[in-house]
C-alpha positions as CSV (number, residue, x, y, z in Angstrom):
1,X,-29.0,-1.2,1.5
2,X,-29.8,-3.8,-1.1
3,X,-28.3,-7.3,-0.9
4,X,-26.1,-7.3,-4.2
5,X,-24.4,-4.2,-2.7
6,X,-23.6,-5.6,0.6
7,X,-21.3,-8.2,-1.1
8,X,-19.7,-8.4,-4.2
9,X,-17.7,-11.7,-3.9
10,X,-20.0,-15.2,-2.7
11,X,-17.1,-15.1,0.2
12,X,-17.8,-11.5,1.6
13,X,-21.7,-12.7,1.7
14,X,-20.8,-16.3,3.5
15,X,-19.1,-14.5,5.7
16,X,-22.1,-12.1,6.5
17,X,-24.7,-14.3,7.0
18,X,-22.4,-16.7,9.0
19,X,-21.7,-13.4,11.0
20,X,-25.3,-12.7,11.3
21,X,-26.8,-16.0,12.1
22,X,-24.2,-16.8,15.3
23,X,-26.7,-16.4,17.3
24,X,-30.2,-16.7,16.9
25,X,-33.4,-14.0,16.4
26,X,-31.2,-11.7,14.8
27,X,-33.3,-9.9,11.8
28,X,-32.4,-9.0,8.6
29,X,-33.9,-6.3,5.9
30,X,-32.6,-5.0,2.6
31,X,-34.8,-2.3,0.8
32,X,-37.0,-4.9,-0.5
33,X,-38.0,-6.1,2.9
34,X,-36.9,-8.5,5.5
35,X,-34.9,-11.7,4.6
36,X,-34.6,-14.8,6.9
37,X,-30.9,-15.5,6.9
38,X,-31.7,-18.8,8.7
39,X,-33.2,-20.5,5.9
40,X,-31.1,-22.2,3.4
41,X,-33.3,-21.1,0.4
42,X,-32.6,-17.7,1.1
43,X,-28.8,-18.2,2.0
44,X,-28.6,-20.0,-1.4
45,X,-30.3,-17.3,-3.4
46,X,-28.2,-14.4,-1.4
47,X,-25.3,-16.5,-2.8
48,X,-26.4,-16.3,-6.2
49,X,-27.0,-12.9,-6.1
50,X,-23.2,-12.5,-5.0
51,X,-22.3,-14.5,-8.2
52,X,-23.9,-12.0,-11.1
53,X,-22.9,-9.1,-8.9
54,X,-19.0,-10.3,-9.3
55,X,-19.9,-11.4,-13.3
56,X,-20.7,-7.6,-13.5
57,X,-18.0,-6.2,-11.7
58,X,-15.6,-8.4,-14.3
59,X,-17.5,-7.5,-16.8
60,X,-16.6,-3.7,-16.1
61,X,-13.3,-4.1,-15.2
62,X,-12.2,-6.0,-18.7
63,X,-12.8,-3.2,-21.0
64,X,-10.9,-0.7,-18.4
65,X,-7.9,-3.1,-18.4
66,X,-7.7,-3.4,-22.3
67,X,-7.6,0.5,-22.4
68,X,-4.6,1.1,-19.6
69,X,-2.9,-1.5,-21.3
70,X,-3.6,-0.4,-25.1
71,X,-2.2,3.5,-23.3
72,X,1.0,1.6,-22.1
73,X,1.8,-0.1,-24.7
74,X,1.4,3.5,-27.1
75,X,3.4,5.0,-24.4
76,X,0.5,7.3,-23.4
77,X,0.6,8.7,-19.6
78,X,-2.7,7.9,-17.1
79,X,-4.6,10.4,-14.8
80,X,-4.2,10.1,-11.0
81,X,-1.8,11.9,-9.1
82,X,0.7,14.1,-10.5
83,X,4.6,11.5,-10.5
84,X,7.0,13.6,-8.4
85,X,9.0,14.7,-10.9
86,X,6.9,15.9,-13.7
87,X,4.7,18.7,-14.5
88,X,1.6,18.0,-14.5
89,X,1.1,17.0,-17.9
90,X,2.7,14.0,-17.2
91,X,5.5,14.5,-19.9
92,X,7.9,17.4,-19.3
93,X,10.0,17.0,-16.0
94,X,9.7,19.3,-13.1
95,X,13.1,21.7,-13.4
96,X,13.4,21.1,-9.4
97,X,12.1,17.8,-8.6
98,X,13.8,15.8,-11.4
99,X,17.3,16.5,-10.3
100,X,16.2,15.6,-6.8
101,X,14.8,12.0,-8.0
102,X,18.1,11.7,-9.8
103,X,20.5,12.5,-7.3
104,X,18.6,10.6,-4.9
105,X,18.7,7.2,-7.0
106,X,22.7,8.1,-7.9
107,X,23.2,8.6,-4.2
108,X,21.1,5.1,-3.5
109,X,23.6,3.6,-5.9
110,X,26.5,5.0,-4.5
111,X,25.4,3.7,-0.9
112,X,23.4,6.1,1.1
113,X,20.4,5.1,2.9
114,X,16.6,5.7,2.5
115,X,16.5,7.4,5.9
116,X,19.6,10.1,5.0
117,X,17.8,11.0,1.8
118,X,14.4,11.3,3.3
119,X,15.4,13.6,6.2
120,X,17.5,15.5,4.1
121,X,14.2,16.4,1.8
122,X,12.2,17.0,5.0
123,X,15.0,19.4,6.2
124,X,15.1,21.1,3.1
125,X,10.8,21.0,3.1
126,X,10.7,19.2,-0.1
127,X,7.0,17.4,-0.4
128,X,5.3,14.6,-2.3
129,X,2.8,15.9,-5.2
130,X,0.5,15.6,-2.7
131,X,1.9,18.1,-0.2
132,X,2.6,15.1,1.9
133,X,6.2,14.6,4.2
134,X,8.4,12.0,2.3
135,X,9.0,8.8,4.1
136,X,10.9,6.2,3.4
137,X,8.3,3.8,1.6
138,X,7.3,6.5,-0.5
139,X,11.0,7.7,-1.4
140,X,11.4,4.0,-2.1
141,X,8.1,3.7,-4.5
142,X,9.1,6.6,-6.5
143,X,12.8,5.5,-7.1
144,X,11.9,1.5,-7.8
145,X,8.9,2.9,-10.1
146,X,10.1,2.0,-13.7
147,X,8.6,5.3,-14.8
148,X,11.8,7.4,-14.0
149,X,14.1,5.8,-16.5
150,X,11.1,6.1,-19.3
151,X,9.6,2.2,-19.1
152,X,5.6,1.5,-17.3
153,X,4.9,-1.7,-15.2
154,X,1.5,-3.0,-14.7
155,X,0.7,-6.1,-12.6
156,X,4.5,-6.2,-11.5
157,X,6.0,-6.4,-15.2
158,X,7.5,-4.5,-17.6
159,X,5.3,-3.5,-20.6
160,X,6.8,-4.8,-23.3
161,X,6.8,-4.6,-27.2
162,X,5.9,-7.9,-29.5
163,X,9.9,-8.2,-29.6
164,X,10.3,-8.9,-25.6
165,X,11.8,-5.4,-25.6
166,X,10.7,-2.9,-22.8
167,X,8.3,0.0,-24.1
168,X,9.7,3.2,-24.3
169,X,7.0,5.7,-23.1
170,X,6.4,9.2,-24.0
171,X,7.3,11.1,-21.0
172,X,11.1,12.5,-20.7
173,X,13.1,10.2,-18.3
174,X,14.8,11.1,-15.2
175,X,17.7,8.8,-15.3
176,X,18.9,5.7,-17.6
177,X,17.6,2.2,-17.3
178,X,21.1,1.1,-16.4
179,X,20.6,3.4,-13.6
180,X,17.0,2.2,-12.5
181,X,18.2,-1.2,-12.8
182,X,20.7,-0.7,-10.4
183,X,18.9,0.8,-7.3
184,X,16.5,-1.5,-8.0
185,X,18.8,-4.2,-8.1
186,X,19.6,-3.3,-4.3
187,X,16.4,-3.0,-2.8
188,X,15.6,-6.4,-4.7
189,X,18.4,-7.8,-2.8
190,X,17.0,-6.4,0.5
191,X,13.7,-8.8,0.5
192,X,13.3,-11.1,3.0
193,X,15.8,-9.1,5.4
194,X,15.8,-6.8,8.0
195,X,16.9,-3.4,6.8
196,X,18.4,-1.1,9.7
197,X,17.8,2.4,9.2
198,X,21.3,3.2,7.5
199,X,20.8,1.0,5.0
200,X,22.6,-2.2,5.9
201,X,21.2,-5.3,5.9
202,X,20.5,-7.3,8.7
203,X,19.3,-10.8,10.0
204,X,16.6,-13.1,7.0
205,X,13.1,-12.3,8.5
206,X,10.4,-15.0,9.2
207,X,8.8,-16.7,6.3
208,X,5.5,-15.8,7.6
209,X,6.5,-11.8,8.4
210,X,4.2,-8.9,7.7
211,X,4.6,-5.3,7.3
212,X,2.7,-3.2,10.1
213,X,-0.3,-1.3,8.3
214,X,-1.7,-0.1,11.1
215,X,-0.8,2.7,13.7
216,X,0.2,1.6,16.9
217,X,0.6,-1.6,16.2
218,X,2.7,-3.3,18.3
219,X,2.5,-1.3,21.4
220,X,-1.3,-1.5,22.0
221,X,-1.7,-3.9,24.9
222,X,-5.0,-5.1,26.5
223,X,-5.8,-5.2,30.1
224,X,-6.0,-7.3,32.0
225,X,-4.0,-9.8,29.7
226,X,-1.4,-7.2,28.8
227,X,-1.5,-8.7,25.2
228,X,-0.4,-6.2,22.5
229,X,-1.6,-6.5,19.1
230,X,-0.7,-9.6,16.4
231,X,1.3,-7.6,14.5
232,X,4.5,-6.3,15.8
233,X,7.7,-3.4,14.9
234,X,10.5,-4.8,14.8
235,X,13.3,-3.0,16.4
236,X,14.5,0.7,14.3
237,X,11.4,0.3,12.3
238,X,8.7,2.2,14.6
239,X,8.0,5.8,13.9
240,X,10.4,7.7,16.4
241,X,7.8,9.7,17.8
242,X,6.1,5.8,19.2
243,X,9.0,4.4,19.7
244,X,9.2,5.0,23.3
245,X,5.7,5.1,24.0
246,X,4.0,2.4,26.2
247,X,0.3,2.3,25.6
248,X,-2.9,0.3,27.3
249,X,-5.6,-0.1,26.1
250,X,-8.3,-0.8,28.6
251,X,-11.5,-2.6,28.6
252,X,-12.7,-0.7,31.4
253,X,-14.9,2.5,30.9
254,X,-16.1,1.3,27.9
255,X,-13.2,0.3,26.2
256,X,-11.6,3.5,25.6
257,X,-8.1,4.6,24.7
258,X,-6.1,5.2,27.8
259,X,-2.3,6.2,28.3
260,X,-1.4,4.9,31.7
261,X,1.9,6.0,30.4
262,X,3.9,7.9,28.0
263,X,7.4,8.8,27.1
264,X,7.8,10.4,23.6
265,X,11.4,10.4,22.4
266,X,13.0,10.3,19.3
267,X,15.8,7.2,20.3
């Protein structure tokens, strides 16, 4: 692997060489031949290598940027994924998934929870555009996504016209602003808060409190310490099928994954 594709930021590349050079002997060799990580020389021209590796990347990102933005602000739909909701021309809406977004974000409004709605749709085997099951998070991205009442956000804003006034795009809305603003109005309110599964909200959460991102997090434990993982579920968030599950894992035989032992249940 060459050196400029090992790291594209100088950080990712002080952090290799710091990982490499721990210890000493270790060797080092990109395609054009081994590279004493040890000396500073080479350190320093690694670093500068990083530098005009992340000046290119920029440089390739700026043009993309000025084109999503010149699309959004002509009101002209992106590729990716098909939006649940739409056909997939991006435009026309989908005669049986609109009316489920819609009622949905009026039945958000009106005060039912993420969870009701979601199991509801998995009841009823309705899936993502991607086939997928719908959870809450991704019930909760589609409703909060400006694109149902007509607008487009980049970067966390509203694109907007030289007037301050939100662009209207070109694919057919699914409900009002109004009614965007208000269920987003409600999860907005929910930040910084526990949020029990029917909806209401419950105690302010830690300043310094993180998501889970990973499976298993916060039941893995490690023998002999019986630590479990940094990162922890709080209580009504876990998936129901781990809720109940008590996991080790073990350092012996390798460090494999072992279930001294298991209850599934659904709580």
């Amino acid at each position: 692997m060459a050196e400029d594709r090992l790291a594209r930021r100088p950080g990712d590349y002080e952090r290799f060489v710091e990982a490499i050079t721990y210890q000493d002997g270790r060797v080092f060799a990109d395609a054009r031949g081994q590279k004493d990580l040890y000396s500073e020389d080479t350190e320093s021209m690694g670093l500068f290598g990083a530098v005009i590796s992340k000046m290119e990347v920029r440089k390739m990102q700026r043009p993309m940027r000025r084109s999503h933005r010149a699309r959004a602000e002509q009101g002209l739909p992106v590729g990716g994924t098909r939006p649940f909701g739409w056909l997939p021309d991006r435009l026309t809406l989908d005669p049986k998934e609109a009316p489920l977004v819609r009622q949905a974000i009026l039945d958000l409004v009106a005060g039912r929870s993420l969870n009701s709605i979601v199991n509801q749709w998995q009841r009823d085997d309705v899936k993502t555009s991607l086939g997928n099951l719908w959870t809450p998070r991704s019930l909760k991205i589609t409703v909060t996504n400006p694109r149902v009442c007509g607008w487009r956000e980049m970067n966390g804003e509203l694109i907007r016209d030289s007037e301050g006034n939100p662009v209207v795009e070109q694919w057919q809305p699914i409900v009002t602003p109004e009614q965007w603003m208000a269920v987003k109005s409600i999860f907005d309110a929910r930040k910084g808060h526990f949020v029990y599964r029917d909806g209401r909200l419950g105690p302010i959460l830690p300043r310094d409190f993180k998501e889970p991102r990973h499976l298993l997090t916060g039941f893995l434990r490690c023998d002999p310490t019986g630590r479990r993982s940094v990162q922890r579920v709080p209580p009504g968030q876990a998936p129901e099928a781990l809720r109940a599950a008590h996991l080790h894992l073990s350092r012996q035989d390798g460090g494999r994954l072992w279930r001294s032992r298991q209850t599934w249940g659904h709580g």
